[in-house]
KEKE-3310 file (N, C-alpha, C; in steps of 0.2 Angstrom, whole numbers, plus 5000, padded with zeros to 4 digits):
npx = (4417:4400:4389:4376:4379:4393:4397:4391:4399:4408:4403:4402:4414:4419:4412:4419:4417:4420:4422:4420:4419:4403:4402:4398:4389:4378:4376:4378:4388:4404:4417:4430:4444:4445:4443:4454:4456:4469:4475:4475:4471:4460:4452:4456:4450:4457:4457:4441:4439:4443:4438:4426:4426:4432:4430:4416:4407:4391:4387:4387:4397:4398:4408:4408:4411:4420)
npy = (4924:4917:4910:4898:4886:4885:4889:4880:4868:4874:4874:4858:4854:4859:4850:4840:4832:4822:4833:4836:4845:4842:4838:4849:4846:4842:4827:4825:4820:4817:4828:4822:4828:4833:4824:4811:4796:4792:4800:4803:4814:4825:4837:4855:4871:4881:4875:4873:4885:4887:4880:4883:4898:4901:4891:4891:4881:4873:4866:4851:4840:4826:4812:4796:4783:4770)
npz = (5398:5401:5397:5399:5396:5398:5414:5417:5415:5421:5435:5435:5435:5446:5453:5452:5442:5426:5413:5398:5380:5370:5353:5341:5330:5330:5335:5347:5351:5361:5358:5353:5349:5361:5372:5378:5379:5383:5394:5410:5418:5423:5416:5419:5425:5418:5402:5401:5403:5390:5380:5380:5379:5369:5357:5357:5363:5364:5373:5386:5390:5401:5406:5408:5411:5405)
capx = (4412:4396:4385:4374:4384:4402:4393:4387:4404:4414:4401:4402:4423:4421:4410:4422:4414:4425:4420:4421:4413:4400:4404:4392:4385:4372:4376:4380:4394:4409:4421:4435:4448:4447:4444:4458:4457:4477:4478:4471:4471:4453:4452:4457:4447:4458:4455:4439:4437:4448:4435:4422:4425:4438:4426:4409:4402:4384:4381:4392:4397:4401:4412:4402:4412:4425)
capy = (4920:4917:4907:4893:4880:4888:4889:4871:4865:4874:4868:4850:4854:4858:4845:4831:4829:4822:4838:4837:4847:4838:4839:4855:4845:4837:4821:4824:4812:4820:4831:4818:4830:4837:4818:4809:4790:4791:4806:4803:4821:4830:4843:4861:4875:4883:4871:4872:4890:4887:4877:4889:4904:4901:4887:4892:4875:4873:4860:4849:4832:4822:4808:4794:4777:4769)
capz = (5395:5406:5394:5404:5395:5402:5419:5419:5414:5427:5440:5435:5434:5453:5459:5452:5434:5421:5408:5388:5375:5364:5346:5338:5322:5333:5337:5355:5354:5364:5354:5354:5351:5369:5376:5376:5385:5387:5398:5414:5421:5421:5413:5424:5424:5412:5399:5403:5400:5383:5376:5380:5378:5361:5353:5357:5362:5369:5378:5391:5392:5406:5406:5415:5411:5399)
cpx = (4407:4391:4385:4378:4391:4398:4392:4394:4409:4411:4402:4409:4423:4418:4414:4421:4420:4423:4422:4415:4410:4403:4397:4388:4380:4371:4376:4387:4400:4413:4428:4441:4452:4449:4450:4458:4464:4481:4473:4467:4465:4454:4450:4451:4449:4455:4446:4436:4441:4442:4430:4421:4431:4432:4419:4405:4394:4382:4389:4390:4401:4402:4410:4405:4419:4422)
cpy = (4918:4914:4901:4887:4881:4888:4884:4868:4867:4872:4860:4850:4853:4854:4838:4827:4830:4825:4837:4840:4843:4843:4844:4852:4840:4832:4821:4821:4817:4822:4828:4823:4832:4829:4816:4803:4788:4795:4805:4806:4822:4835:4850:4864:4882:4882:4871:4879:4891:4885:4881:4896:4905:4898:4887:4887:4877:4871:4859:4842:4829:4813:4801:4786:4774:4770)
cpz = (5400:5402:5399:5402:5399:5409:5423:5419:5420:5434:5441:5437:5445:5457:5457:5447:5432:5415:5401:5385:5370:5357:5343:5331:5323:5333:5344:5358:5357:5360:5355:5355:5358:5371:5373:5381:5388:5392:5404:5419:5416:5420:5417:5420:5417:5405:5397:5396:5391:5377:5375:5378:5371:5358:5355:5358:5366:5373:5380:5391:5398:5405:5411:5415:5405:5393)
residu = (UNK:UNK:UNK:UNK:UNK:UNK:UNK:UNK:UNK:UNK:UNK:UNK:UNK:UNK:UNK:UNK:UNK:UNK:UNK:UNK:UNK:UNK:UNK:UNK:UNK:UNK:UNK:UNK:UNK:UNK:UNK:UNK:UNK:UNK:UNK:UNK:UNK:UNK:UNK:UNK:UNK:UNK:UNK:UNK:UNK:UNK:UNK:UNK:UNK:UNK:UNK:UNK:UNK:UNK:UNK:UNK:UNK:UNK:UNK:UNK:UNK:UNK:UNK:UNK:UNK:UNK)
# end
């Protein structure tokens, strides 16, 4: 998978960004599924590519606060 979204998301993953995919029904809002506020571990690169290259998102959310 090599889409600018998957791209952008594993750039952010290695600069230290906490990555999540937004929700695809156009709200932007983070696809909770993936976020979880009770697991502290950022999301690997596997992970990363699961969301991407499985569930087709578009865009990229970073995780910026509580």
């Amino acid at each position: 998978m090599t889409t600018a979204a998957y791209k952008t998301a594993l750039l952010g993953q290695h600069l230290g960004l906490w990555i999540v995919p937004p929700k695809e029904d156009g709200t932007k809002a983070p696809d909770i599924t993936h976020w979880r506020l009770d697991d502290p571990k950022r999301p690997d690169e596997d992970q990363i590519d699961s969301w991407y290259s499985k569930e087709s998102h578009s865009g990229v959310g970073v995780v910026c606060g509580a």
